[in-house]
C-alpha beads as a LAMMPS data file, in Angstrom:
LAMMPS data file: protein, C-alpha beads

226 atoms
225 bonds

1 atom types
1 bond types

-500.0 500.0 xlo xhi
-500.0 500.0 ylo yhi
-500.0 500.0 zlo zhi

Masses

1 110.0

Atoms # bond

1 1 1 -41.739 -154.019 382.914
2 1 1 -45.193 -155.924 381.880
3 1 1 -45.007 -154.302 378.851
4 1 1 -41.466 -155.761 377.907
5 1 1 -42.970 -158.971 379.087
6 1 1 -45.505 -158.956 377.070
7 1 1 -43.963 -158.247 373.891
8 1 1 -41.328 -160.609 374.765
9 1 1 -44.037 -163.081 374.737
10 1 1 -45.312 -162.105 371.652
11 1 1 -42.103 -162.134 370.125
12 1 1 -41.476 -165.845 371.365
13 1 1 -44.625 -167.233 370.906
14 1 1 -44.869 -165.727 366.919
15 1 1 -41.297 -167.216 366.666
16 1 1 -42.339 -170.422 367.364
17 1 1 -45.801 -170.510 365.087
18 1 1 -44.114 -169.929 362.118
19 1 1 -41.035 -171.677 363.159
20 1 1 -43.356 -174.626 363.070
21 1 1 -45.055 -174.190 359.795
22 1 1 -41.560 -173.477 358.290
23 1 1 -40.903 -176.727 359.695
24 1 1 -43.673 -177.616 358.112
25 1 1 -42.445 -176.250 354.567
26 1 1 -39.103 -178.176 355.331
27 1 1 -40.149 -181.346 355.757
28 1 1 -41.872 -181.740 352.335
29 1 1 -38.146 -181.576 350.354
30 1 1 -37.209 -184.831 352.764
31 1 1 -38.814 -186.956 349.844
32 1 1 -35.591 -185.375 347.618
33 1 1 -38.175 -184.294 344.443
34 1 1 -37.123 -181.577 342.210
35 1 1 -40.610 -180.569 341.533
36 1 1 -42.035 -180.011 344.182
37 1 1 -42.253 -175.966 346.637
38 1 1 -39.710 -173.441 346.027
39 1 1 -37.529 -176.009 343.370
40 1 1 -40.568 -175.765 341.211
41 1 1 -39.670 -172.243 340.172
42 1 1 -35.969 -173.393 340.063
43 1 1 -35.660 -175.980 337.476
44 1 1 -32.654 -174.596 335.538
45 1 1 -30.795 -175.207 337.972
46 1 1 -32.117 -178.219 339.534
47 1 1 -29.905 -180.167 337.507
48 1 1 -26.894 -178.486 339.236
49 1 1 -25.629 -180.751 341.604
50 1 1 -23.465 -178.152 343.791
51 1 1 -26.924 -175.797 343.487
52 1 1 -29.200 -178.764 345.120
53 1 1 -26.152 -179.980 347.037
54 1 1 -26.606 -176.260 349.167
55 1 1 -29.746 -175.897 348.719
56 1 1 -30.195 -178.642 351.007
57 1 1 -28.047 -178.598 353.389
58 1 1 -29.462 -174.819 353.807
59 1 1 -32.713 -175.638 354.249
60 1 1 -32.180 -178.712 356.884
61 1 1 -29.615 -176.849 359.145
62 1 1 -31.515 -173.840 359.149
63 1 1 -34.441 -175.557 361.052
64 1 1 -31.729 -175.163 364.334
65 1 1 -30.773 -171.456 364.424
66 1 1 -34.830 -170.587 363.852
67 1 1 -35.611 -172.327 366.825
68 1 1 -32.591 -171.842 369.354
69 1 1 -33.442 -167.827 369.182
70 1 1 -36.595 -169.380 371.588
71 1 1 -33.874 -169.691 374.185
72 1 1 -31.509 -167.366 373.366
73 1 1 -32.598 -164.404 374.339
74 1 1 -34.688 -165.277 377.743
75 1 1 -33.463 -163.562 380.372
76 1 1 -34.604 -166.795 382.660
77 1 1 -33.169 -169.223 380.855
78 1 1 -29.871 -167.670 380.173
79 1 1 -29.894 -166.856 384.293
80 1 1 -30.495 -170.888 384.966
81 1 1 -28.732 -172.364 382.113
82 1 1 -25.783 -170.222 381.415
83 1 1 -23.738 -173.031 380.536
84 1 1 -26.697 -174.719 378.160
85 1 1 -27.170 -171.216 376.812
86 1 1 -23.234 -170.781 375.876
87 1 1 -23.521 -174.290 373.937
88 1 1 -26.432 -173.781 371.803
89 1 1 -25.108 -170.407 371.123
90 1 1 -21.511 -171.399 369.776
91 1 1 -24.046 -174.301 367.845
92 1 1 -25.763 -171.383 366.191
93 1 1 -22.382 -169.730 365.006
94 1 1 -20.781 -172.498 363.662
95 1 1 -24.007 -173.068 361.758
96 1 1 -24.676 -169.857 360.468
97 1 1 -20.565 -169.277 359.741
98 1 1 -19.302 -172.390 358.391
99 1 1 -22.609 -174.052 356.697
100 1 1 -24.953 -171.130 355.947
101 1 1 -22.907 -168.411 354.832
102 1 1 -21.028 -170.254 352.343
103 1 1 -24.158 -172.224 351.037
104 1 1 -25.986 -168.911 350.986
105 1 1 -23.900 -166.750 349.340
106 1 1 -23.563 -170.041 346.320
107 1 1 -27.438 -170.074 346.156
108 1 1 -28.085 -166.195 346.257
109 1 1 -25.911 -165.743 343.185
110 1 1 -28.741 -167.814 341.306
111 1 1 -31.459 -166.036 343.091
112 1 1 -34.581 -165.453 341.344
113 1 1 -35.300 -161.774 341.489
114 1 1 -32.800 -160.850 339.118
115 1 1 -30.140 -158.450 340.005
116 1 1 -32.341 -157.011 342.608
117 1 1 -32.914 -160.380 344.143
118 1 1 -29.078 -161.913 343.885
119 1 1 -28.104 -157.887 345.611
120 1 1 -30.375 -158.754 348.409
121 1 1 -29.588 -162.347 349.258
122 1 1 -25.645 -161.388 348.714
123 1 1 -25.783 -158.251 351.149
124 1 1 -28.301 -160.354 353.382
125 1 1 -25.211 -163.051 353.354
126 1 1 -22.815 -160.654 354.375
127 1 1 -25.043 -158.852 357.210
128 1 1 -25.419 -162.466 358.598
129 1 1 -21.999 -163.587 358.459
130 1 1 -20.950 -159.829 359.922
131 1 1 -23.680 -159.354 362.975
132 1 1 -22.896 -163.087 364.505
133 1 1 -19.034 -163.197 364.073
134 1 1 -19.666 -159.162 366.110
135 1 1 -21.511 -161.153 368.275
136 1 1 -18.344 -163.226 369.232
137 1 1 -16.113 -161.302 369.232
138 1 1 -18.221 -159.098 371.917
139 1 1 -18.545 -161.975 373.866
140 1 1 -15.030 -162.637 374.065
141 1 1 -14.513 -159.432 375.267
142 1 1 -17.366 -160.330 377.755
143 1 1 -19.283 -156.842 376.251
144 1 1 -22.690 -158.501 376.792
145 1 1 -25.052 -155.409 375.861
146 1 1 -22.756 -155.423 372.356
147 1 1 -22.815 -159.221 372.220
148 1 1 -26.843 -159.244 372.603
149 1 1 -27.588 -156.404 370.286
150 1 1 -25.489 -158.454 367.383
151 1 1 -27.309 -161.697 368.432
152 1 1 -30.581 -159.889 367.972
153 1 1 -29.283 -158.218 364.790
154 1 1 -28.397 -161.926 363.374
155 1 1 -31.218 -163.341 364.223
156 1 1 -33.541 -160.887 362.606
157 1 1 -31.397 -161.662 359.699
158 1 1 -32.291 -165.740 360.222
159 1 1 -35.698 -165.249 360.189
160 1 1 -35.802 -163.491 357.245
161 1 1 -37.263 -166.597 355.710
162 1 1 -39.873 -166.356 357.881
163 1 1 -40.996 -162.714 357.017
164 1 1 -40.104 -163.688 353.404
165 1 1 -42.799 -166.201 353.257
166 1 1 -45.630 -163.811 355.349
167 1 1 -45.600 -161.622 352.818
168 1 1 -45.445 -163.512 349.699
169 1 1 -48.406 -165.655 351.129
170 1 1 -50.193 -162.296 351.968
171 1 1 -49.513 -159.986 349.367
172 1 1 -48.486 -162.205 346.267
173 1 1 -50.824 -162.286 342.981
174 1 1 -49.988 -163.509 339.965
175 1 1 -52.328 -161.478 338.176
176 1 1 -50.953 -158.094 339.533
177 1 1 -47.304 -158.454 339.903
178 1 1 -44.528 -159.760 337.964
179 1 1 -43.362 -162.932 340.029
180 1 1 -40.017 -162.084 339.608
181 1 1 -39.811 -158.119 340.434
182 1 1 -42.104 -159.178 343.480
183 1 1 -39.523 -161.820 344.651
184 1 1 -36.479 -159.269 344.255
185 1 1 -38.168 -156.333 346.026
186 1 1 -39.439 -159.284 348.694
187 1 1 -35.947 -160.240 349.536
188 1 1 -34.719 -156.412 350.459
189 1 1 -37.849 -155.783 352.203
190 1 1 -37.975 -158.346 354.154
191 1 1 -34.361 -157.603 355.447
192 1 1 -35.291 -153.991 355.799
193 1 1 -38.442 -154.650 358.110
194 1 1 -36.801 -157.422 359.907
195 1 1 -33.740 -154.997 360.498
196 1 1 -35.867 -152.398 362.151
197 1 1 -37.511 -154.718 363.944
198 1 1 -33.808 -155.397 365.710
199 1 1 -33.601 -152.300 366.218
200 1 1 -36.656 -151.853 367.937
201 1 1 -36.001 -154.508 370.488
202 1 1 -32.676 -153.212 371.194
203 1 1 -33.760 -149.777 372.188
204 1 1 -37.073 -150.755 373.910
205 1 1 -36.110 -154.038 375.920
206 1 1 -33.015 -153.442 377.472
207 1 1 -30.453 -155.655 378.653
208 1 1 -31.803 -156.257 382.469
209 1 1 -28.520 -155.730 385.178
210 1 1 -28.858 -158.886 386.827
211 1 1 -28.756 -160.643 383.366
212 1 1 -25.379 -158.782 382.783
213 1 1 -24.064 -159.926 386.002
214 1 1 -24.552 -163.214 385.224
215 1 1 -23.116 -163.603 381.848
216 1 1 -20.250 -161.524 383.066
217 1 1 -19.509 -164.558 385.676
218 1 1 -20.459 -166.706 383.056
219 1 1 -17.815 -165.226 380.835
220 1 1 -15.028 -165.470 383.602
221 1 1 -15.648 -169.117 383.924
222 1 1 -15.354 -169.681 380.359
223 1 1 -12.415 -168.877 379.788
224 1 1 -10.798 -169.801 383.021
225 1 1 -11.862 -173.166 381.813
226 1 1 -10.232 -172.452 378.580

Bonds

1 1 1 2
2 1 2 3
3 1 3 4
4 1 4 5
5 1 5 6
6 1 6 7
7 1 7 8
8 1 8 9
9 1 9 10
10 1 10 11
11 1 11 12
12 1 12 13
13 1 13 14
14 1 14 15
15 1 15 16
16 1 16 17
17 1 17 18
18 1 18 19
19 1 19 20
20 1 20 21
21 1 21 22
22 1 22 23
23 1 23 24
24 1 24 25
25 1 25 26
26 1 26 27
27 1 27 28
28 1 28 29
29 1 29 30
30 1 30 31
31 1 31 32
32 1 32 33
33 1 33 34
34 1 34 35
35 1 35 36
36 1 36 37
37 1 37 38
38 1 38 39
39 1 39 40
40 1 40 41
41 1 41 42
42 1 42 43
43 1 43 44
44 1 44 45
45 1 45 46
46 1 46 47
47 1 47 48
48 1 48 49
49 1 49 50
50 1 50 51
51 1 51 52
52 1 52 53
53 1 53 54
54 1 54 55
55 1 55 56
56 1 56 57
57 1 57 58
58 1 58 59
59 1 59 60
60 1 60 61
61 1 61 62
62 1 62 63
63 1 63 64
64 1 64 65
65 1 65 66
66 1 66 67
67 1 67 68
68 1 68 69
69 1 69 70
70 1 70 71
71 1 71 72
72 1 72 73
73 1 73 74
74 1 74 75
75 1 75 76
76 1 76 77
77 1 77 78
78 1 78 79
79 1 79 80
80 1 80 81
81 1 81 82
82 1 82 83
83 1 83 84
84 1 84 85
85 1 85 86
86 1 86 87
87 1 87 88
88 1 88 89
89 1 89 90
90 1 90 91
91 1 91 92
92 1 92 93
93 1 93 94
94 1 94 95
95 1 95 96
96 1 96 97
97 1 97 98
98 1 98 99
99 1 99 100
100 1 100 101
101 1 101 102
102 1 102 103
103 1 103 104
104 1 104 105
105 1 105 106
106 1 106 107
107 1 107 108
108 1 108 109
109 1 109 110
110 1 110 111
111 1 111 112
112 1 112 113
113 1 113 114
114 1 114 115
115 1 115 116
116 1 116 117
117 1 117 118
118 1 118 119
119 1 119 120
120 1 120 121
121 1 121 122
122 1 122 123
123 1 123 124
124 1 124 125
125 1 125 126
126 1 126 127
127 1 127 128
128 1 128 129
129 1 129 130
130 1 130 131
131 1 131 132
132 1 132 133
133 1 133 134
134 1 134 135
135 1 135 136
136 1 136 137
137 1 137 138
138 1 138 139
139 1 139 140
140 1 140 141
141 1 141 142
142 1 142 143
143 1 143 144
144 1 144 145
145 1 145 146
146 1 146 147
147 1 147 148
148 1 148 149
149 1 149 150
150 1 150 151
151 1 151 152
152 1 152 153
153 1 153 154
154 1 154 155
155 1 155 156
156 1 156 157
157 1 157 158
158 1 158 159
159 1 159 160
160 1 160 161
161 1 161 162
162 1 162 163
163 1 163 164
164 1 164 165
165 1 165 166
166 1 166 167
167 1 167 168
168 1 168 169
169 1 169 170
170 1 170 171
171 1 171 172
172 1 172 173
173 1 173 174
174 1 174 175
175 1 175 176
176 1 176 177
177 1 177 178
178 1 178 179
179 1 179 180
180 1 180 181
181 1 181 182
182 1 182 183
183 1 183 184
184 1 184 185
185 1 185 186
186 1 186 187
187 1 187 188
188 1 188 189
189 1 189 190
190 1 190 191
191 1 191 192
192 1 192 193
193 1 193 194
194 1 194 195
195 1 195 196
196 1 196 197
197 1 197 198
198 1 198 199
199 1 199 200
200 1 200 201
201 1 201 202
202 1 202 203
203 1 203 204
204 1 204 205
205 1 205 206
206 1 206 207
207 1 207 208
208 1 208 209
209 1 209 210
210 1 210 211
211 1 211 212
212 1 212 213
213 1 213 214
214 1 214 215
215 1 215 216
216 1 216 217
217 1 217 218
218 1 218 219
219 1 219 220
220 1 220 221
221 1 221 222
222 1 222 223
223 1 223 224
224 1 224 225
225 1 225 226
């Protein structure tokens, strides 16, 4: 038990870190330059308006679903705030469904990378899209071990952008490697480790009882409600 504790700490607290500094990152494409981060390796198609039109509204929604995983999957919180929990969940959904799954899969098809790169982001996409609409549909059927393992599943996905940017920062030289078989082989690696990372969690930190009893009644109310 201190040992799941622990790494759920961990897990949490390294969430939050570099959800800040991708914050961070964020915040410097509020000025709306085209020369400025990741658009400075994009300029042929920085003068596509349906490109830049994604791009952003990718990069400023995203900000949400990094950040409600901090309360998502707390066994505490979702115990003392089942209803709060249910809300920022469906929040999450409808953001990753109907705003970043479309824009994704537009921007991924002009992914640098080359065909290696556009495969990853597109199957990325489609993993994304596939774990959080499982996830609802388990919860619907009030399955909550199911529903959890595809909210961790999607949300190793989501912070893919995260463990994008560790590596490139880490391992990245432009004297060794080509920029753009590093970025292609960064996007399918990423999504591999983050994938077994998922996995992981789901086999080591089980889904407590108590936490299943709850969301069960919280499921009942639901849709009594509805």
């Amino acid at each position: 038990m201190l040992k799941k504790n622990i790494l759920n700490i961990i897990l949490v607290t390294a969430v939050f870190i570099f959800g800040i500094l991708m914050l961070n990152t964020i915040l410097q494409y509020s000025t709306f330059e085209t020369n400025i981060g990741f658009l400075k390796f994009k300029q042929a198609v920085v003068g596509n308006k349906y490109w830049m039109l994604f791009f952003y509204i990718h990069i400023f929604s995203i900000t949400f679903c990094l950040f409600a995983g901090l309360t998502q999957f707390s066994s505490l919180f979702m115990k003392e705030n089942r209803r709060l929990h249910g809300i920022i969940g469906k929040l999450y959904v409808y953001n990753i469904l109907i705003i970043n799954v479309p824009a994704c899969f537009f921007l991924g098809l002009f992914s640098n990378g080359g065909l290696i790169g556009i495969s990853g982001f597109l199957v990325q996409d489609f993993l994304w899209a596939y774990f959080t609409l499982s996830a609802v549909l388990f919860i619907q059927k009030k399955n909550i071990p199911a529903h959890r393992t595809s909210m961790i599943f999607s949300y190793s996905v989501t912070v893919t952008a995260i463990t994008f940017r560790i590596i490139k920062n880490i391992f990245y030289n432009e004297n060794i490697f080509s920029y753009q078989l590093f970025y292609g082989l960064n996007v399918w690696i990423s999504l591999l480790l983050n994938l077994g990372i998922a996995y992981f969690i789901v086999k080591k930190l089980p889904l407590k009882s108590d936490c299943i009893k709850e969301n069960n009644n919280y499921g009942s109310e639901t849709q009594t409600e509805a």
